[in-house]
VOMI-826980 format. One record per residue (C-alpha): residue in one letter; x, z, y. Coordinates in nm, 2 decimals, always signed. Each point is the difference from the previous one (the first is absolute). Layout:
BEGIN
<site resn="A" px="X" pz="Z" py="Y"/>
...
***
This chain:
BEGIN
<site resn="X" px="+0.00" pz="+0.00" py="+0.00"/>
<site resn="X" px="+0.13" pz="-0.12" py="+0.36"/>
<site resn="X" px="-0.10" pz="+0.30" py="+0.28"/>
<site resn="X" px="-0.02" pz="-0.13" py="+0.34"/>
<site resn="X" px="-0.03" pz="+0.20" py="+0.31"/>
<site resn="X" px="-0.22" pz="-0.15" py="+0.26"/>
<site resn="X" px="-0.01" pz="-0.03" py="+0.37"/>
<site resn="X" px="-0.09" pz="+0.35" py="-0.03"/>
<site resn="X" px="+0.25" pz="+0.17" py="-0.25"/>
<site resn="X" px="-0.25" pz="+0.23" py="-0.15"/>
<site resn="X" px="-0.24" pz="-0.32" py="-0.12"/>
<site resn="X" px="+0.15" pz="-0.13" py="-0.32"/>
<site resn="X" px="-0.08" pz="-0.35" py="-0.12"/>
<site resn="X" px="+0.07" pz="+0.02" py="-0.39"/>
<site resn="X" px="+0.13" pz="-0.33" py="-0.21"/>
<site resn="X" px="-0.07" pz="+0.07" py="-0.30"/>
<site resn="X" px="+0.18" pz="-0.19" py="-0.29"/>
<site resn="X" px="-0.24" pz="-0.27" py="-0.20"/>
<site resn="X" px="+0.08" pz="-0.11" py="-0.30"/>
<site resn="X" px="-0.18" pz="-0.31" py="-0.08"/>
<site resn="X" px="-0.03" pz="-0.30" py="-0.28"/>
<site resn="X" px="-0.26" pz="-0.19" py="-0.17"/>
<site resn="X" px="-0.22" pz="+0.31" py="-0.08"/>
<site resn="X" px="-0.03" pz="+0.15" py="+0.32"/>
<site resn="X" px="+0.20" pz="+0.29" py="+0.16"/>
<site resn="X" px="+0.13" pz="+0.33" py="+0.02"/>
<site resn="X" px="+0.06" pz="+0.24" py="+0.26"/>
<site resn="X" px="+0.09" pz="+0.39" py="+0.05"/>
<site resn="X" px="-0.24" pz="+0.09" py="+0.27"/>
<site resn="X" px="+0.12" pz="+0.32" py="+0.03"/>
<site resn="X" px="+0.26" pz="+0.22" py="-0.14"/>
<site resn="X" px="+0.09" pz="+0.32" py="+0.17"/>
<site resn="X" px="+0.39" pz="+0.03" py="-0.03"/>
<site resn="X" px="+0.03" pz="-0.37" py="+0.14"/>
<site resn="X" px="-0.24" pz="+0.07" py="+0.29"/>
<site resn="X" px="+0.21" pz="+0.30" py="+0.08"/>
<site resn="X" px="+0.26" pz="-0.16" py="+0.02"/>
<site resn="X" px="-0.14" pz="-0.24" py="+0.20"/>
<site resn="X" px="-0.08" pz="+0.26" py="+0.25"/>
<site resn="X" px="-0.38" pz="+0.06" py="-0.10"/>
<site resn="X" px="+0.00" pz="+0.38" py="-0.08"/>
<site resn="X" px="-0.36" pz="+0.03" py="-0.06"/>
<site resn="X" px="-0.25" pz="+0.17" py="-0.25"/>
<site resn="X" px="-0.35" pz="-0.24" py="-0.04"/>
<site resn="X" px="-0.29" pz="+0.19" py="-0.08"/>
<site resn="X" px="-0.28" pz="-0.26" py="+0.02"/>
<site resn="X" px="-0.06" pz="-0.38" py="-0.07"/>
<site resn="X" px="-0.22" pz="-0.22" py="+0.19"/>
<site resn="X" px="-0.12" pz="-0.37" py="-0.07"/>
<site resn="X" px="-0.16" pz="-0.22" py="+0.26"/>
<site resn="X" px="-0.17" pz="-0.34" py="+0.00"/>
<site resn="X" px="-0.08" pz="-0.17" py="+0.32"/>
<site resn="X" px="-0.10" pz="-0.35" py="+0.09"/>
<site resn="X" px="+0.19" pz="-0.23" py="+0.21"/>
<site resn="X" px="+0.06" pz="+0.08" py="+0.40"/>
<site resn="X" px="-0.11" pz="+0.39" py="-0.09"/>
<site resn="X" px="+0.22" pz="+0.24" py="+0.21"/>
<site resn="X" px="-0.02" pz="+0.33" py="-0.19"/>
<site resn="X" px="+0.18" pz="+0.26" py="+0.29"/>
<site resn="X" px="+0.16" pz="+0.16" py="+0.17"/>
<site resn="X" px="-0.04" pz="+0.31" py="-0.20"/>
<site resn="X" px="+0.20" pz="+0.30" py="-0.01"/>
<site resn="X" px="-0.09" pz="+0.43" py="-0.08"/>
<site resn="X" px="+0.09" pz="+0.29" py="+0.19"/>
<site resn="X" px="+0.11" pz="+0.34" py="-0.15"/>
<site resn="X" px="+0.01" pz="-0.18" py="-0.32"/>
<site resn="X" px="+0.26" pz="-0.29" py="+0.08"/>
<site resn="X" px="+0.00" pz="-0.29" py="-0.28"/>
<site resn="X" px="+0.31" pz="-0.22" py="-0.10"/>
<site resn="X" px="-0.09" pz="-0.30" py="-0.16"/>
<site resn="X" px="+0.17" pz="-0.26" py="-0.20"/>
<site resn="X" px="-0.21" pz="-0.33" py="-0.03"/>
<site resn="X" px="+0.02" pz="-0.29" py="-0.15"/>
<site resn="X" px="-0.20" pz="-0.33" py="+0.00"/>
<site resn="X" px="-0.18" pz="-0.05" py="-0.38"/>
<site resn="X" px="-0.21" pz="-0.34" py="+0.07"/>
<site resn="X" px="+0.03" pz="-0.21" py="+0.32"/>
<site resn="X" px="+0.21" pz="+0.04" py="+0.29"/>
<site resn="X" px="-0.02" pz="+0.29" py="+0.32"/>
<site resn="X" px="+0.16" pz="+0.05" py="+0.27"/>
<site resn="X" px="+0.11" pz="+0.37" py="-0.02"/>
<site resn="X" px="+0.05" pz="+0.23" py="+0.33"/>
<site resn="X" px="+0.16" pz="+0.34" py="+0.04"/>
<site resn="X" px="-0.03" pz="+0.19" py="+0.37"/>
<site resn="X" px="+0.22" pz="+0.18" py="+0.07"/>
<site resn="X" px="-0.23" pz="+0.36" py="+0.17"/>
<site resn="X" px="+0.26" pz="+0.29" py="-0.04"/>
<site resn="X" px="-0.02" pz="+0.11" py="+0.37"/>
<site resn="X" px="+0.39" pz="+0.14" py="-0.01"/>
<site resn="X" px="+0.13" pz="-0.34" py="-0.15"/>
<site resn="X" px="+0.19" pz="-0.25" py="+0.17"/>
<site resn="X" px="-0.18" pz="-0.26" py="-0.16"/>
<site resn="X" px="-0.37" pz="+0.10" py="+0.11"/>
<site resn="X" px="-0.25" pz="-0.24" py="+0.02"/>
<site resn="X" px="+0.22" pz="-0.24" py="-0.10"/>
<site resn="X" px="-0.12" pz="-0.22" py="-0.37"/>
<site resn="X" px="+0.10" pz="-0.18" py="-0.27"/>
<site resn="X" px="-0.18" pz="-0.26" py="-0.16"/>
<site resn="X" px="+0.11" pz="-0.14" py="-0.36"/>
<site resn="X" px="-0.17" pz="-0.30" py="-0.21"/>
<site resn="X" px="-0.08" pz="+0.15" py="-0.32"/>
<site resn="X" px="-0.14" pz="-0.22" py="-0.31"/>
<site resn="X" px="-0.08" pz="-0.07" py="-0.34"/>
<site resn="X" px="+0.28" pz="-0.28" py="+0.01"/>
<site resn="X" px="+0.27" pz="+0.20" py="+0.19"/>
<site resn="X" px="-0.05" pz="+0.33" py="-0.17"/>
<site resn="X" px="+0.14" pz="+0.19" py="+0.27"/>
<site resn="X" px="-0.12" pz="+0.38" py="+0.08"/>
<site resn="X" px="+0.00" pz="+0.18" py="+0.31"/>
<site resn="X" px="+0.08" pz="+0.35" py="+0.00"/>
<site resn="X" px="-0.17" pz="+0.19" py="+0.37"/>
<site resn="X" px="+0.13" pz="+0.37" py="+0.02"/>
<site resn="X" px="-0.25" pz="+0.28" py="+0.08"/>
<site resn="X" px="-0.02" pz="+0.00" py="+0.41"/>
<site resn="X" px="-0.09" pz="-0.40" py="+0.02"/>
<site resn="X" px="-0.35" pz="-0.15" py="+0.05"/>
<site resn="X" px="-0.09" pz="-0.29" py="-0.25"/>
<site resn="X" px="-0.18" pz="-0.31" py="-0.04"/>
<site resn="X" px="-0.02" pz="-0.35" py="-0.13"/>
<site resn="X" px="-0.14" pz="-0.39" py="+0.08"/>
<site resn="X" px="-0.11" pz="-0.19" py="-0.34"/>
<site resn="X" px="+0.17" pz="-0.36" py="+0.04"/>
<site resn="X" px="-0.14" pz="-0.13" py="-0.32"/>
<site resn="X" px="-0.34" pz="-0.05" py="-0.09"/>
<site resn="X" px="+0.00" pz="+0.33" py="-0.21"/>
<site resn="X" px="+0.24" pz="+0.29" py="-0.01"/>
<site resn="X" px="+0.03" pz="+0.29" py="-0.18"/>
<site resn="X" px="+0.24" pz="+0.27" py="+0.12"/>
<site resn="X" px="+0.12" pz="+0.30" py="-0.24"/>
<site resn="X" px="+0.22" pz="+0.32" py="+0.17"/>
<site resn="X" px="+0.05" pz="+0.31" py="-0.07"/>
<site resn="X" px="-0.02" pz="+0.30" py="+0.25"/>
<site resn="X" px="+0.21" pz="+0.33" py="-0.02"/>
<site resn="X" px="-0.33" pz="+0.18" py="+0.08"/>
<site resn="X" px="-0.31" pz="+0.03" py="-0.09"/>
<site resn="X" px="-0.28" pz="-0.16" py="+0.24"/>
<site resn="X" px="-0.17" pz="+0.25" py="+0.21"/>
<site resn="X" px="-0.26" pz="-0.23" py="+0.18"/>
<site resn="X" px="-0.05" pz="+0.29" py="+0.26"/>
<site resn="X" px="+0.33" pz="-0.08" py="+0.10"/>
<site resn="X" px="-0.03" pz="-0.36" py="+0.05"/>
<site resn="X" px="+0.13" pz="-0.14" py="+0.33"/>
<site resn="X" px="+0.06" pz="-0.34" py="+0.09"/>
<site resn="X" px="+0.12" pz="-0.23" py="+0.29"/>
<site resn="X" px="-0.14" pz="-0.36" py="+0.11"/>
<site resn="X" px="+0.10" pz="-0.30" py="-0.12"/>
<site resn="X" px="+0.04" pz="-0.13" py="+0.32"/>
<site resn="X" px="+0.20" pz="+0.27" py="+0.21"/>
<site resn="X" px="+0.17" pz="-0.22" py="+0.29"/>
<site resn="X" px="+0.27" pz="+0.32" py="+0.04"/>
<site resn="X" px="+0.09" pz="-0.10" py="-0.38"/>
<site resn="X" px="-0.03" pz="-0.37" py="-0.01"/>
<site resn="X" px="-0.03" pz="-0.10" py="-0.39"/>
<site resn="X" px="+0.07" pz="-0.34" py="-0.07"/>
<site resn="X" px="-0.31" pz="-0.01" py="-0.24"/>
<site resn="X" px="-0.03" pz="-0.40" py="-0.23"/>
<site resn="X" px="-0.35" pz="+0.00" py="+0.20"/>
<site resn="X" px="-0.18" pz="+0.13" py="+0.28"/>
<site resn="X" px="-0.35" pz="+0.02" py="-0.14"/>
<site resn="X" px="+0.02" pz="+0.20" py="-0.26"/>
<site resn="X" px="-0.28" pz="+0.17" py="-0.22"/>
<site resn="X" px="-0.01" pz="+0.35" py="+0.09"/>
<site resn="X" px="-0.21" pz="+0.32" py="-0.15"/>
<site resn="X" px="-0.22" pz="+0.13" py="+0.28"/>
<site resn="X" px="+0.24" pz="+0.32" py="+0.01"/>
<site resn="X" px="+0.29" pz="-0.21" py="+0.08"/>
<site resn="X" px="-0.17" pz="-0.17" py="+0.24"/>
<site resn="X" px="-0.05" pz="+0.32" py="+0.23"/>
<site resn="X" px="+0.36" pz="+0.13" py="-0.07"/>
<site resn="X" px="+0.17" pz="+0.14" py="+0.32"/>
<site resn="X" px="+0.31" pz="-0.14" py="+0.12"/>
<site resn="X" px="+0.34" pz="+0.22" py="-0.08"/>
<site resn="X" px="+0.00" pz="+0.13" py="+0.43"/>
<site resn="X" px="-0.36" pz="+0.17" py="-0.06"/>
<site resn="X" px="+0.09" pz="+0.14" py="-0.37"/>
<site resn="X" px="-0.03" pz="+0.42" py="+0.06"/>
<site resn="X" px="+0.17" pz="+0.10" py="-0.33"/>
<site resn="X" px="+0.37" pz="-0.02" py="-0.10"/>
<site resn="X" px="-0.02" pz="-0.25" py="-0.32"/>
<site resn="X" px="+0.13" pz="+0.32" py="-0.20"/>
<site resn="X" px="+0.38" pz="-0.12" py="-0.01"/>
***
C-alpha cells in the first residue's frame, strides 16, 4: 500500500495494491500494522455503506463531542471526495481537500477526527463504504454548506441533489460549536 499525504498532511489518500488477471482482483483494504505505518493510528468502530444517484452531494457533515475519523473508499462509480479542514487552532482551517475516489481507481481517503466531510456522485450510481472511529450519535450531528464562498470547494457540479437538511446547513462563520477537535 502507497500512503500519501495530501495538501493537508493529516488527510491521507491510500493506494492500495491490486492484484489483478483474468479472474478479477485482489486487494487488502485494510490491515492495521500497514496503516500504522502509513501514519493512520486509528481504531474503527462502525461501518457504513451508502448508495446515491448521480449529481447527489451527501455533506458537509461532521459531530461534535463525539469527533469521527473516517477512512472511505469508493465501491461502485466514481465521487469526488472532500475533507474540511474545521479545527479552530489549526493552520489549515477551512482550508479542503477534495480526492476522486472509484470503483476503477480503488483509492481510499482517510479524514481524521476534527474534519467536516462530504461527497459529489460523478457516475450515474455510487456506493460509498467508510468506517468511523466512533459511533454515530445523531444528536451530535453538525454540518456546513456545500456552497460556503469563505471555503470555495471546487465541487464536479454546481447543482447538486441535496437532502433538505443539507440544504439549510450554516456556513463555517455562523457555526456556534467547536467541531470537537
Amino acid at each position: 500500500m502507497e500512503f500519501i499525504q495530501t495538501n493537508i498532511s493529516e488527510v491521507i489518500l491510500v493506494k492500495p495494491d491490486v492484484i489483478e488477471d483474468h479472474r478479477g482482483f485482489f486487494m487488502e483494504s485494510y490491515h492495521i500494522e500497514k496503516f500504522t505505518v502509513g501514519g493512520i493510528e486509528c481504531e474503527f468502530v462502525q461501518d457504513n455503506h451508502a448508495k446515491s444517484v448521480q449529481n447527489t452531494l451527501r455533506g458537509l457533515h461532521f459531530q461534535v463531542n463525539f469527533p469521527q475519523a473516517k477512512l472511505l473508499r469508493c465501491l461502485k462509480g466514481k465521487v469526488f471526495d472532500v475533507a474540511v479542514d474545521i479545527r479552530k487552532d489549526s493552520l489549515t482551517y477551512g482550508k479542503w481537500v477534495g480526492e476522486i475516489l472509484s470503483d476503477e481507481n480503488k483509492h481510499q481517503l482517510f479524514i481524521p477526527a476534527g474534519f467536516a466531510h462530504g461527497y459529489y456522485v460523478m457516475s450515474e450510481t455510487a456506493e460509498i463504504a467508510y468506517k468511523c472511529s466512533e459511533i454515530y450519535h445523531p444528536e451530535y450531528e453538525q454540518g456546513i454548506r456545500w456552497d460556503d464562498p469563505d471555503i470555495a470547494i471546487k465541487w464536479p457540479g454546481n447543482s447538486p441533489i441535496l437532502s433538505g437538511k443539507d440544504k439549510i446547513l450554516p456556513f463555517l462563520k455562523n457555526l456556534h460549536e467547536s467541531a470537537g477537535a
